[in-house]
C-alpha positions as CSV (number, residue, x, y, z in Angstrom):
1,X,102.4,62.6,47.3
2,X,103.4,65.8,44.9
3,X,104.6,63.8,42.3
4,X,108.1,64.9,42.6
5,X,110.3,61.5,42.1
6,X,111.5,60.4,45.8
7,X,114.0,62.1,47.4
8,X,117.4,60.0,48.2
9,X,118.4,60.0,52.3
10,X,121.9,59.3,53.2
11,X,122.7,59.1,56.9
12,X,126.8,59.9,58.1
13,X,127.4,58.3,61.2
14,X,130.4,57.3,63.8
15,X,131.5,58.0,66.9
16,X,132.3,61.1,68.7
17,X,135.5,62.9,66.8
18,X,135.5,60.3,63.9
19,X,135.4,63.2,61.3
20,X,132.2,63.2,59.9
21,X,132.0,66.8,59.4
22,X,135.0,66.7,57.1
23,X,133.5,64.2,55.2
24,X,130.3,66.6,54.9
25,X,132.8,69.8,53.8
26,X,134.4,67.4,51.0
27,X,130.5,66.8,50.1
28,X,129.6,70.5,49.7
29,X,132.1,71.9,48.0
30,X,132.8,68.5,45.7
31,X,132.3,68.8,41.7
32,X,129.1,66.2,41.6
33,X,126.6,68.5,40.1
34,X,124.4,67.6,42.8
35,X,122.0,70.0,44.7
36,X,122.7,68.4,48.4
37,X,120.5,69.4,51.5
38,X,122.9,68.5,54.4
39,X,121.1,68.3,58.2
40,X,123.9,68.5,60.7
41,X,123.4,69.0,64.7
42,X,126.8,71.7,64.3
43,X,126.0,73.9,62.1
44,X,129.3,76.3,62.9
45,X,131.8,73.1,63.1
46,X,131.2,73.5,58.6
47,X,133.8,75.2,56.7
48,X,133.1,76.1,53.5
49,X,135.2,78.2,51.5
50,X,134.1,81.8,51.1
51,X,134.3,81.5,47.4
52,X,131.4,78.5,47.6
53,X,129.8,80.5,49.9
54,X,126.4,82.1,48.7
55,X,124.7,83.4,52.2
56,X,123.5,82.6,55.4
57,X,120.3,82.9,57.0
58,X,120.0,81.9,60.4
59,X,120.8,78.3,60.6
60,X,120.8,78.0,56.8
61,X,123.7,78.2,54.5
62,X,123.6,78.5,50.8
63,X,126.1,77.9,48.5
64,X,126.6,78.5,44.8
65,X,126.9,75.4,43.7
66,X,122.8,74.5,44.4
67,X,123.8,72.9,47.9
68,X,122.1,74.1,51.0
69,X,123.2,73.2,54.6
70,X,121.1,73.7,57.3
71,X,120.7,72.7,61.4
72,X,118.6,70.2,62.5
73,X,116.1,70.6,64.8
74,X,114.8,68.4,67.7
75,X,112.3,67.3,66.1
76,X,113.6,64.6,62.7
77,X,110.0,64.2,61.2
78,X,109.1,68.2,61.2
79,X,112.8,68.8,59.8
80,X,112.7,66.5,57.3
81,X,109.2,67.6,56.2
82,X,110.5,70.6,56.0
83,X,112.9,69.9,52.9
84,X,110.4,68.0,51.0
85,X,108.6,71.1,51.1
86,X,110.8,73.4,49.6
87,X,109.9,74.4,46.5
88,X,113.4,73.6,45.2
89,X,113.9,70.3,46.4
90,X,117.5,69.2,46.5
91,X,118.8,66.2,44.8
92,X,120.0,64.1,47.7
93,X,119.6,64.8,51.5
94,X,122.0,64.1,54.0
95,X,122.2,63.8,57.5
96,X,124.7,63.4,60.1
97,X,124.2,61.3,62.9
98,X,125.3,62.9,65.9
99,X,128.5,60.7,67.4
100,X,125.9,59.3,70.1
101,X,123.3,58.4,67.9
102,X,121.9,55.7,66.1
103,X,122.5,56.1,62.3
104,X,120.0,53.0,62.0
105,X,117.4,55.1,64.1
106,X,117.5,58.0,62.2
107,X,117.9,56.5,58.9
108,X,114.5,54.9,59.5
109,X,112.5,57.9,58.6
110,X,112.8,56.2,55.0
111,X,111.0,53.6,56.2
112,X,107.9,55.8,57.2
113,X,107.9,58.9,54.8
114,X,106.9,58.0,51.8
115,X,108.6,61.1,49.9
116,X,111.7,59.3,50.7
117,X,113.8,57.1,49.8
118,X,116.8,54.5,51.6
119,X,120.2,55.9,50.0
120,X,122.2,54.3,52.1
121,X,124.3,54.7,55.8
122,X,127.8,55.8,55.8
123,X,129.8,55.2,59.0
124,X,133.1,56.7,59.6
125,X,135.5,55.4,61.6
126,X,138.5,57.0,63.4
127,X,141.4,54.7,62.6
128,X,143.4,56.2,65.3
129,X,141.5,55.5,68.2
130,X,139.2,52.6,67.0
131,X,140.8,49.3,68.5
132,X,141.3,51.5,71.8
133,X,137.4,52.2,71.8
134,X,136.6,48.6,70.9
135,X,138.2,47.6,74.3
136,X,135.9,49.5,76.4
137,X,133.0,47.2,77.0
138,X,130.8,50.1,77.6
139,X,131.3,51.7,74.5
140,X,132.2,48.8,72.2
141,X,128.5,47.7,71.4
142,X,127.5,51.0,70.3
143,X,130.4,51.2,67.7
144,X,130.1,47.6,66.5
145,X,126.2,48.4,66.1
146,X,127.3,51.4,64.0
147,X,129.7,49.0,61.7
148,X,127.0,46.7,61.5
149,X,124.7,49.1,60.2
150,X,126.5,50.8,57.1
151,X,126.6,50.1,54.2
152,X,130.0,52.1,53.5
153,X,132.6,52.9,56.0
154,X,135.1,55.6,55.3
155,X,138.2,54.8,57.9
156,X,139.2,58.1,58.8
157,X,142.9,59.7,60.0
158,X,145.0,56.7,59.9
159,X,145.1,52.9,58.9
160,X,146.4,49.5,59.6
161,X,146.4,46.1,59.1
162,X,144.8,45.7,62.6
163,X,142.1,48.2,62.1
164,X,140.8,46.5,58.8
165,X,141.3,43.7,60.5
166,X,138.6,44.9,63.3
167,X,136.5,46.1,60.2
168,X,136.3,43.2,58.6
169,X,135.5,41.0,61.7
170,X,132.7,42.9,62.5
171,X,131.6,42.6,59.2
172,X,132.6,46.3,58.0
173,X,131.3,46.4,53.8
174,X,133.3,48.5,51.0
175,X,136.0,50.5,53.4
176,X,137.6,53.3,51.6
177,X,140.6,55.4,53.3
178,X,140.5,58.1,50.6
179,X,137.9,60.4,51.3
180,X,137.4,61.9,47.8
181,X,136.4,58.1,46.7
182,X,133.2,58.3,49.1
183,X,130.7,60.5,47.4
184,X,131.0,58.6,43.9
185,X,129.6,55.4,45.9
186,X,126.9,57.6,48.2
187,X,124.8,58.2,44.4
188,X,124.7,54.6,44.2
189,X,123.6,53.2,47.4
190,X,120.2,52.1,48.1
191,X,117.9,49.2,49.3
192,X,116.2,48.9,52.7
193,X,116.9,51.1,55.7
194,X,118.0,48.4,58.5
195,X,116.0,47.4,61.6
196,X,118.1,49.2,64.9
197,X,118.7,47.0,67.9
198,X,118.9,50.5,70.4
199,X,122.3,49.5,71.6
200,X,124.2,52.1,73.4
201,X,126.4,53.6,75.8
202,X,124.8,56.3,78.2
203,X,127.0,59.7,77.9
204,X,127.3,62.3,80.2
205,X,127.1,65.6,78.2
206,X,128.6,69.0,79.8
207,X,128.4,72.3,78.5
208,X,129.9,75.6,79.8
209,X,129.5,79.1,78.8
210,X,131.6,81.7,80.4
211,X,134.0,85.0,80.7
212,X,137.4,83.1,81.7
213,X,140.3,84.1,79.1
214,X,143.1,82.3,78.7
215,X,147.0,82.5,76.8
216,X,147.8,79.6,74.9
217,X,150.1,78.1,77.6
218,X,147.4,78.5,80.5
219,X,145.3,76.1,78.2
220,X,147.5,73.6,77.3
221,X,148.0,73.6,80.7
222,X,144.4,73.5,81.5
223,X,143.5,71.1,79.1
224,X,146.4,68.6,80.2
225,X,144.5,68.3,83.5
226,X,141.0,67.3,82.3
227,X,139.4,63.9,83.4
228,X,140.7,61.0,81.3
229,X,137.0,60.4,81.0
230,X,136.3,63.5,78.7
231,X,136.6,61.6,75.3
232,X,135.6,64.5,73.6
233,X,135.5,68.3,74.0
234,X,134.9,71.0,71.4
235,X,134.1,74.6,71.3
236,X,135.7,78.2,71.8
237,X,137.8,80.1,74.5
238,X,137.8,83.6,75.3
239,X,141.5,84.5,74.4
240,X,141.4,83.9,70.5
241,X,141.1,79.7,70.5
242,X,139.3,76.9,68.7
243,X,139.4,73.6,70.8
244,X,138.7,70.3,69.4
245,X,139.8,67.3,71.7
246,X,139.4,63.6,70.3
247,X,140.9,61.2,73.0
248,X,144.0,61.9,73.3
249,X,144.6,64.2,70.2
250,X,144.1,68.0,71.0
251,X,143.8,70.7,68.6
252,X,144.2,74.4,69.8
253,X,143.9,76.6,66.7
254,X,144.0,81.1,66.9
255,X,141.1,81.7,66.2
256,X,139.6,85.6,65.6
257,X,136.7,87.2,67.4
258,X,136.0,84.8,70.4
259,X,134.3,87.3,73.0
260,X,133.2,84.5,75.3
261,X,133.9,80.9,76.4
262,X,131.3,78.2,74.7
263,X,132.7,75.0,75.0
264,X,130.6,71.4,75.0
265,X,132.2,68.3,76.4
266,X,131.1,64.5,76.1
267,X,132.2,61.2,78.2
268,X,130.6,57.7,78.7
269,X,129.0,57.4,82.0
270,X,130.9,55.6,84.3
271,X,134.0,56.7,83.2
272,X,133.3,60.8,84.2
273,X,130.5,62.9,85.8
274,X,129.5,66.7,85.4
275,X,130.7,67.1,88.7
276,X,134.2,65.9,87.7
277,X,134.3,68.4,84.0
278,X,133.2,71.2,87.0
279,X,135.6,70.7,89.4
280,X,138.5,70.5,86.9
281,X,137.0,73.3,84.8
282,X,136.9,75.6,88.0
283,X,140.0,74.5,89.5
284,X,142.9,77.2,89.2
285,X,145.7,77.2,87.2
286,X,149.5,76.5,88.5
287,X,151.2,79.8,87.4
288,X,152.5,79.7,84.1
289,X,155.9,81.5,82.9
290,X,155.4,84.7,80.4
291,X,156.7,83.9,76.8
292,X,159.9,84.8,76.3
């Protein structure tokens, strides 16, 4: 031990496209006076504003409010021990759960470091496509298991009585819709990280990186055609776009200085193969009309 008090771990978790990383932006660049260390497996899906912005060092980004966010590696143990020791140890570290993770699993480092401490998990759930997910029986356990787990859900993107419904079934604690009312209740969270039953879905992962450029009306077409199987795609396309598919909901956004294709695309087994994202990735497009 350094005699340095124990450092607070908070885990975000949820499924693939819940919004998690929004929920990290809001934590960044929020007025807590805290000095946060925030792990996440995306490192380029944060957006801070410029203004908050301090530098960036390889896969580390420092802002000027004291909070540092950082990638993490492969390896949780080595990552973690490399925060406790900084010699400016943050306040709080967080870490978010990729969408096909365990939060449980991960959170469970507090159980064997003794430098840390349990600060609680945080699950967040997409409202929009939640009861859909929860009748796949493939997919279902994993996001009950995830429920069951936190000990704060933020419901994410839209709301219902049938949704909180679903929450409260599964036995869903203190649900909050308004994102700005989470951090207030992560400082106060604590007790014992929870034991993780490993329940899962298997996912098949598929990632491309390529020349193809494409107008906006080529990839909506493109796009339109991909297996109903590819819950969730994200990345950049080599014609000035940002891509970020959730289910059903696209989002094609202009973005500047894309020189190449990089996209990453998830799907539960079963339900789509990398052979399938292949063949409808390579397959050509229907010609499309020139703007008017």
């Amino acid at each position: 031990m350094t005699g340095q008090a124990q450092l607070p771990l908070t885990v975000i978790g949820g499924y693939l496209g819940a919004g998690k990383t929004s929920l990290i932006n809001e934590l960044l660049s929020g007025d807590h006076g805290r000095r946060l260390m925030v792990m996440v497996n995306d490192f380029g899906a944060v957006n801070i504003d410029a203004a908050l912005l301090s530098s960036v060092s390889g896969d580390t980004m420092e802002l000027t409010n004291g909070c540092v966010c950082c990638t993490m590696g492969a390896d949780l143990f080595m990552a973690v021990g490399d925060v406790l020791d900084r010699a400016d140890r943050p306040d709080h570290l967080i870490i978010e759960a990729s969408g096909i993770a365990d939060p449980a699993k991960i959170a469970g480092v507090a159980r064997t470091e003794p430098e840390l401490t349990y600060a609680g998990i945080v699950t967040v759930v997409d409202g929009l496509h939640f009861t859909d997910l929860l009748e796949d029986a493939q997919i279902a356990p994993q996001l009950e298991s995830q429920v069951a787990v936190a000990d704060l859900v933020y419901l994410s993107k839209a709301m219902g009585a049938e949704v909180q419904d679903r929450l409260t079934a599964l036995g869903a604690p203190t649900v909050l819709t308004n994102r700005a009312d989470v951090a207030p209740l992560i400082w106060s969270l604590s007790g014992d990280a929870p034991e993780t039953d490993g329940r899962h879905a298997h996912f098949t992962k598929w990632v491309h990186q390529g020349t193809a450029g494409f107008t906006r009306a080529e990839l909506e077409q493109k796009l339109a055609a991909r297996p109903a199987g590819l819950y969730r795609l994200k990345g950049f396309v080599r014609g000035g776009w940002e891509v970020q598919i959730v289910g059903k909901t696209v989002d094609i956004r202009a973005r500047d200085g894309v020189e190449a294709t990089t996209l990453v695309g998830i799907g539960p087994e079963g339900h789509v193969t990398t052979p399938d994202i292949d063949a409808w990735w390579a397959a050509p497009l229907m010609a499309v009309p020139d703007a008017c």
